[in-house]
Structures are given as structure tokens and as C-alpha cells.
ChimeraX commands (.cxc) that place a marker at each C-alpha (Angstrom):
marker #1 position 43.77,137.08,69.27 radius 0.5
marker #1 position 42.56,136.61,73.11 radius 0.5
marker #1 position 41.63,132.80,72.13 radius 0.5
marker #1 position 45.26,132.39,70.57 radius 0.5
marker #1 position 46.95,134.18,73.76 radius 0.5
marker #1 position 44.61,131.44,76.09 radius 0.5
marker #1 position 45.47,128.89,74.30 radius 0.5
marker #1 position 48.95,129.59,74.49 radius 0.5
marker #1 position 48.81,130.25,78.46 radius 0.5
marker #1 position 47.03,127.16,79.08 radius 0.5
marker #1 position 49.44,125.09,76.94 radius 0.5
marker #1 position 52.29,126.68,79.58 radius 0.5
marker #1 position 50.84,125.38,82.49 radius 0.5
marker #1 position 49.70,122.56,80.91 radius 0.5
marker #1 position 53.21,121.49,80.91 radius 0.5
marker #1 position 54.61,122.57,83.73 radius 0.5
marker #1 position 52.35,121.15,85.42 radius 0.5
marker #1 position 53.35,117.84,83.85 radius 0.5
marker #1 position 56.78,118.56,84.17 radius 0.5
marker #1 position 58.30,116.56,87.16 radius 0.5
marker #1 position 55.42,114.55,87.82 radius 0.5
marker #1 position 56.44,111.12,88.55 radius 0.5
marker #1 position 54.79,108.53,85.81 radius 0.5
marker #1 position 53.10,105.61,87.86 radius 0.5
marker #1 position 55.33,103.58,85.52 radius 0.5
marker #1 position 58.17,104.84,87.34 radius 0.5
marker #1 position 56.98,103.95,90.97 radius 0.5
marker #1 position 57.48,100.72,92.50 radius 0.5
marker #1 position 55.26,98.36,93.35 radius 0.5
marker #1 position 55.62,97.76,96.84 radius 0.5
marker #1 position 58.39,100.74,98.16 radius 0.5
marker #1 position 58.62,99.23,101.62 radius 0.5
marker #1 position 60.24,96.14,100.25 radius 0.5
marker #1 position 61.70,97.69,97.07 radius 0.5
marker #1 position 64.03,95.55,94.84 radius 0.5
marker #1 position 65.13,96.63,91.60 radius 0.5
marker #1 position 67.40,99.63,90.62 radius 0.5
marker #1 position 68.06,101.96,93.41 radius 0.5
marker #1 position 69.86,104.24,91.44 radius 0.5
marker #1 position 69.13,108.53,91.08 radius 0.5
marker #1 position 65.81,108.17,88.67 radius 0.5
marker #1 position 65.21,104.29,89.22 radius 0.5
marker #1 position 62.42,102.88,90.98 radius 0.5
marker #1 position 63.64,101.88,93.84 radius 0.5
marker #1 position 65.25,105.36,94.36 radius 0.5
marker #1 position 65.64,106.00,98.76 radius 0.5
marker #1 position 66.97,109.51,98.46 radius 0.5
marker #1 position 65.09,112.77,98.55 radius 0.5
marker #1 position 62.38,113.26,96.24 radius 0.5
marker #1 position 62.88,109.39,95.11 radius 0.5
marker #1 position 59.64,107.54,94.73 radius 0.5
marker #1 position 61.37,104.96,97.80 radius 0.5
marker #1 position 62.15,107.91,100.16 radius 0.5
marker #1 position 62.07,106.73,103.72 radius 0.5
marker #1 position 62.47,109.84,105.42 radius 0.5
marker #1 position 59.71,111.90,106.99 radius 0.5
marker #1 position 56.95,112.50,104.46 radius 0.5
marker #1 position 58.40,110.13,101.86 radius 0.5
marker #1 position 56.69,107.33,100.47 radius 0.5
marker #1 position 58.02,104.74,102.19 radius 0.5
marker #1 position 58.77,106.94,105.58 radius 0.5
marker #1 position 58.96,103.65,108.52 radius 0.5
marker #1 position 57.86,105.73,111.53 radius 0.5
marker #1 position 54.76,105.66,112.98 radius 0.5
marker #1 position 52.17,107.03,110.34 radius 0.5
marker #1 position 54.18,106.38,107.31 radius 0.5
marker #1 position 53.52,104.01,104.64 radius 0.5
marker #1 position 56.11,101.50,105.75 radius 0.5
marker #1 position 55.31,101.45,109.86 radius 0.5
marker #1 position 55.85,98.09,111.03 radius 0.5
marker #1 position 54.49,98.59,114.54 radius 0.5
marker #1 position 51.20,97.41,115.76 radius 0.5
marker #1 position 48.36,98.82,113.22 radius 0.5
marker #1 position 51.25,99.44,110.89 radius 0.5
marker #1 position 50.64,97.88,107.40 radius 0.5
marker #1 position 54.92,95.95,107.56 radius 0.5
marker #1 position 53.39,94.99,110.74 radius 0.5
marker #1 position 54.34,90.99,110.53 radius 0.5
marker #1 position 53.12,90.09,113.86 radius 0.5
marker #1 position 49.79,87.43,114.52 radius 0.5
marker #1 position 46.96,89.46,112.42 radius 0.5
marker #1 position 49.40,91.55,110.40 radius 0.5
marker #1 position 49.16,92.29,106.80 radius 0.5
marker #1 position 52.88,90.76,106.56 radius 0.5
marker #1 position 52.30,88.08,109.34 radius 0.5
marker #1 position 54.53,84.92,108.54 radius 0.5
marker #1 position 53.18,82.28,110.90 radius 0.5
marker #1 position 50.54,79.86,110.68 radius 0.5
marker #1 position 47.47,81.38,108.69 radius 0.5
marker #1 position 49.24,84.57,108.41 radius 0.5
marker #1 position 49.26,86.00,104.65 radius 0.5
marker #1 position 53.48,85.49,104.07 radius 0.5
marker #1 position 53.28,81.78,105.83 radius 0.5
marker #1 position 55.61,79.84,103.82 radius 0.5
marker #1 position 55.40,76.47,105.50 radius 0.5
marker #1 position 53.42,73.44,104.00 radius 0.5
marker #1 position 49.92,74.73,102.92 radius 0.5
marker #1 position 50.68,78.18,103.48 radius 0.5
marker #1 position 50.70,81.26,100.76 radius 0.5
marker #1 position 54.08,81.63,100.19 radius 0.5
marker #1 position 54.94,77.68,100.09 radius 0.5
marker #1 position 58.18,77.26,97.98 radius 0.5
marker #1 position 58.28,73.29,98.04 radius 0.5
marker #1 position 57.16,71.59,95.19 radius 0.5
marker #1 position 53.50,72.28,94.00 radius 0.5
marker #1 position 53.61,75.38,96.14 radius 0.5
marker #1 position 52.46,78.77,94.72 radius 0.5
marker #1 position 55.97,80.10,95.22 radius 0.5
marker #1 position 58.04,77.24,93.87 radius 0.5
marker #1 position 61.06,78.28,91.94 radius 0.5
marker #1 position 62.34,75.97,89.92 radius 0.5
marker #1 position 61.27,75.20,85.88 radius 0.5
marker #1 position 57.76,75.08,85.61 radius 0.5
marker #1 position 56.92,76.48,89.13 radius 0.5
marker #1 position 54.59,79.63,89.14 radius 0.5
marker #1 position 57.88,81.30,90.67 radius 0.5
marker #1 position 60.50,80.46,88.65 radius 0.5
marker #1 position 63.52,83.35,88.44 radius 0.5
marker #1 position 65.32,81.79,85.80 radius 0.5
marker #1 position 65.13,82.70,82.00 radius 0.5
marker #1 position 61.20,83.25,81.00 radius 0.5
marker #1 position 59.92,82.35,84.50 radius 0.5
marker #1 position 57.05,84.85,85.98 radius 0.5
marker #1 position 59.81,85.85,88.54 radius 0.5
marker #1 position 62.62,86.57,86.16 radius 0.5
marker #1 position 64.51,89.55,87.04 radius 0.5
marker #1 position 67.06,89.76,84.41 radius 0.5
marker #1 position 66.27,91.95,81.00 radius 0.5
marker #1 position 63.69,91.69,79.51 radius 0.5
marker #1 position 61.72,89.36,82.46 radius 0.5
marker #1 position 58.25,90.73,84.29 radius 0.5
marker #1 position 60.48,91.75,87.33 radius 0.5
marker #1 position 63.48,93.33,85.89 radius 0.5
marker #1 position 63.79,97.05,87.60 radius 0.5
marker #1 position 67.33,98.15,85.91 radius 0.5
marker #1 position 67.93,100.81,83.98 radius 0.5
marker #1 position 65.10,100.89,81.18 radius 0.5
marker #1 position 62.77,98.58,83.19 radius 0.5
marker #1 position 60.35,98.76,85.67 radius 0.5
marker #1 position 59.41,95.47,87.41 radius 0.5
marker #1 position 55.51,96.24,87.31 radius 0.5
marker #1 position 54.44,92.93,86.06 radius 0.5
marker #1 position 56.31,90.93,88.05 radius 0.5
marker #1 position 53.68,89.33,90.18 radius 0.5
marker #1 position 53.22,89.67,93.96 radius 0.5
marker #1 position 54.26,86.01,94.36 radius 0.5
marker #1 position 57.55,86.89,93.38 radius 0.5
marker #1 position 58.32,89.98,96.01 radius 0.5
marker link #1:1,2 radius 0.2
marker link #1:2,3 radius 0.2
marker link #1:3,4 radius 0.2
marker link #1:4,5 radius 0.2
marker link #1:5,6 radius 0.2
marker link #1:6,7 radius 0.2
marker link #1:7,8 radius 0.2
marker link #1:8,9 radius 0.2
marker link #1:9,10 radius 0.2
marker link #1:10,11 radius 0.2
marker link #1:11,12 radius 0.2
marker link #1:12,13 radius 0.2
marker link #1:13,14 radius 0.2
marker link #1:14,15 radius 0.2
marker link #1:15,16 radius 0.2
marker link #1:16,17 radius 0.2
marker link #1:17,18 radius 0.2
marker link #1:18,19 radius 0.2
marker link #1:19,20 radius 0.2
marker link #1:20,21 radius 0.2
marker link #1:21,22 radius 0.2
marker link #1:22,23 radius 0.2
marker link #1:23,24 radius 0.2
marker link #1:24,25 radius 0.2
marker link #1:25,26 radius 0.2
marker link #1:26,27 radius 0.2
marker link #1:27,28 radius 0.2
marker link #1:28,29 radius 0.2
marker link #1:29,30 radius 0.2
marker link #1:30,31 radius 0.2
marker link #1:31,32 radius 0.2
marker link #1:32,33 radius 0.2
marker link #1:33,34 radius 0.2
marker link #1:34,35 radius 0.2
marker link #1:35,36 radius 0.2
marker link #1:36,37 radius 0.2
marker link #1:37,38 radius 0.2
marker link #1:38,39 radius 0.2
marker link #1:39,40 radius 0.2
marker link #1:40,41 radius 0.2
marker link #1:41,42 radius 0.2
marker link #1:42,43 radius 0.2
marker link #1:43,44 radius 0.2
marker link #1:44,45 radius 0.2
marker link #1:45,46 radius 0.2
marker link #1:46,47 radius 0.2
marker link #1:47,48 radius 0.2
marker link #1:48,49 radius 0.2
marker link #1:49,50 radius 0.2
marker link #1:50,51 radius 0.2
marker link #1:51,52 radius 0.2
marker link #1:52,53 radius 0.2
marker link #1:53,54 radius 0.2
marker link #1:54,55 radius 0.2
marker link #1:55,56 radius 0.2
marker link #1:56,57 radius 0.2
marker link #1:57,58 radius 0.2
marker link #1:58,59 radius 0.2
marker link #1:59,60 radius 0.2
marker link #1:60,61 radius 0.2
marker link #1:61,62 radius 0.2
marker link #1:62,63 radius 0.2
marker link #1:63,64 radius 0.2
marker link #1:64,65 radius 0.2
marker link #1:65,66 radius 0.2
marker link #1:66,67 radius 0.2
marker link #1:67,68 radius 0.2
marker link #1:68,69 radius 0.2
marker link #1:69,70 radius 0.2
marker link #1:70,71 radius 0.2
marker link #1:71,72 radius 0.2
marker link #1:72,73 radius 0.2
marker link #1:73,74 radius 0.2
marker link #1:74,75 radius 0.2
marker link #1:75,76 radius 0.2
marker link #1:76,77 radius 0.2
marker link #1:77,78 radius 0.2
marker link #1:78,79 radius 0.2
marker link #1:79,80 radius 0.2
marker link #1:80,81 radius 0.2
marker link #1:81,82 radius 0.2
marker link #1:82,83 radius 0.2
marker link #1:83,84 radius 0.2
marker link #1:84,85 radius 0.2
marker link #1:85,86 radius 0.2
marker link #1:86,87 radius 0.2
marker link #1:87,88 radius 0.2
marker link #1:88,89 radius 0.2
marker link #1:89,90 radius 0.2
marker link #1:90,91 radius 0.2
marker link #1:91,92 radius 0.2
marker link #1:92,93 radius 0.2
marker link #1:93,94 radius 0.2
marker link #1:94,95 radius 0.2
marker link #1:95,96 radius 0.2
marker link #1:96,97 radius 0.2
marker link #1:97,98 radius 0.2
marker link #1:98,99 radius 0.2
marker link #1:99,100 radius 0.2
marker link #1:100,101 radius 0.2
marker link #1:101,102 radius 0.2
marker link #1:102,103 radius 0.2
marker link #1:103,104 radius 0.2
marker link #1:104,105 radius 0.2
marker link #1:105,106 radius 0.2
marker link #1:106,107 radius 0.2
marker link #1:107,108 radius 0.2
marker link #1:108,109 radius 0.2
marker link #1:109,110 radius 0.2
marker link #1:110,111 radius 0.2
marker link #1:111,112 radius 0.2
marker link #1:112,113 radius 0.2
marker link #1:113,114 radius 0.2
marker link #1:114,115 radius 0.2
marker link #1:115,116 radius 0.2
marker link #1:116,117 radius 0.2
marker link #1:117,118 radius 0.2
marker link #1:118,119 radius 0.2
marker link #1:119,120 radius 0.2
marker link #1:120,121 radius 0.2
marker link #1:121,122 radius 0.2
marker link #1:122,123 radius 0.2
marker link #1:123,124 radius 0.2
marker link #1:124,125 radius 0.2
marker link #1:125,126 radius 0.2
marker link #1:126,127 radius 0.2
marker link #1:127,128 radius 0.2
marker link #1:128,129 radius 0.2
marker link #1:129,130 radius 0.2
marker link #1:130,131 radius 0.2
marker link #1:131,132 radius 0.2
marker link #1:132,133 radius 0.2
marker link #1:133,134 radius 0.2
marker link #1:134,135 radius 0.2
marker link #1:135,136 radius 0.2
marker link #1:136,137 radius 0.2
marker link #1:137,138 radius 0.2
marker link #1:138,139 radius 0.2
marker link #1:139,140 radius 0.2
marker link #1:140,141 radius 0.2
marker link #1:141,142 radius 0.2
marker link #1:142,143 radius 0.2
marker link #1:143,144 radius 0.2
marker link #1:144,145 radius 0.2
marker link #1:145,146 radius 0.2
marker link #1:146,147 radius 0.2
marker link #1:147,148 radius 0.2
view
């Protein structure tokens, strides 16, 4: 009878532990530069307790410490030698050559056939049932980085 009781305890706050805990399905990729539904439960969700909260403590707080600082040392930091840098040689340079070229036979050209195409069955396509569609019932985690 003392197994049965344990196993009925431990089955309690089994799930409520569970209970409330965000699914990494239901995150967002990238919450500082969220896209996708921004409604109460969606992904892209900015208000209290939302997995794209940007106040203090939230996931994608802006000030200096948080997740979405984009002061020097700050990973949104987009000047020369920032993770988001889009100049010459910087990581989101979308000129000729660059990473984030969107001419044609660029890694981010969006048009049929291009590795960044939005439009029906394209990597980028955002509509439903396409890698980066975030709307209610979707969750945009295989849309690849290319297309943020």
C-alpha cells in the first residue's frame, strides 16, 4: 500500500511539474528578431510570461545583460565585429559575395529555384504548411536561418 501511495505522489508532481512548462516546440527560434504569430500562446508572444518577453528578465529583455542587448559585447550588436554586423565581412553582409547576398546565385536569393524562395514550396515559405509558417498551429522551426 506505501508503494501504491508513492507511486501515486510521484505521478502528482510528475505533472505539475510538467504543467506550464513551455515545449521547445513552442519557442522561437531567434526571439530578438521574432516573426511569426505574436498572438497570447504563439511563438512570437512579447507579453509577460511569453517566450518573446522583452522586459526585464524575459527572454528577449534588450538592456544591457539580456539576450537581445545590442550594445557593444551585446550579441544584436551589428557594429564592425558583431555577431549581426552588416558590412563588409561582417556575418549579415548582403552585398556581392557576402552571406546574405540576395542577387542571383546568392545564398539568399528569392525567387523560384533560389535557396530563399518565400513563395509556395520554397525553404522560406511562410504561408501554411511552409518550413517558416509561425500562425496558429505552426511553429516556424525549420525554416532555415537564411530565411530570418
Amino acid at each position: 500500500m506505501k508503494s501504491l501511495k508513492l507511486l501515486v505522489v510521484l505521478m502528482l508532481f510528475g505533472h505539475v511539474g510538467a504543467v506550464g512548462a513551455p515545449s521547445k516546440s513552442a519557442a522561437p527560434r531567434d526571439v530578438c528578431n521574432c516573426k511569426g504569430y505574436s498572438g497570447p500562446g504563439g511563438p512570437c508572444y512579447a507579453g509577460p510570461g511569453g517566450a518573446a518577453y522583452d522586459g526585464p528578465g524575459g527572454p528577449a529583455y534588450r538592456g544591457p545583460g539580456g539576450a537581445c542587448y545590442a550594445g557593444p559585447g551585446g550579441r544584436e550588436y551589428n557594429g564592425p565585429g558583431g555577431a549581426v554586423y552588416d558590412g563588409p565581412g561582417g556575418p549579415r553582409y548582403n552585398g556581392p559575395g557576402g552571406p546574405r547576398y540576395d542577387g542571383p546565385g546568392g545564398p539568399a536569393y528569392d525567387a523560384p529555384g533560389g535557396a530563399a524562395y518565400s513563395g509556395p514550396g520554397g525553404a522560406c515559405y511562410a504561408g501554411p504548411g511552409g518550413p517558416c509558417y509561425s500562425g496558429p498551429g505552426g511553429t516556424g522551426e525549420q525554416c532555415p536561418e537564411i530565411c530570418e
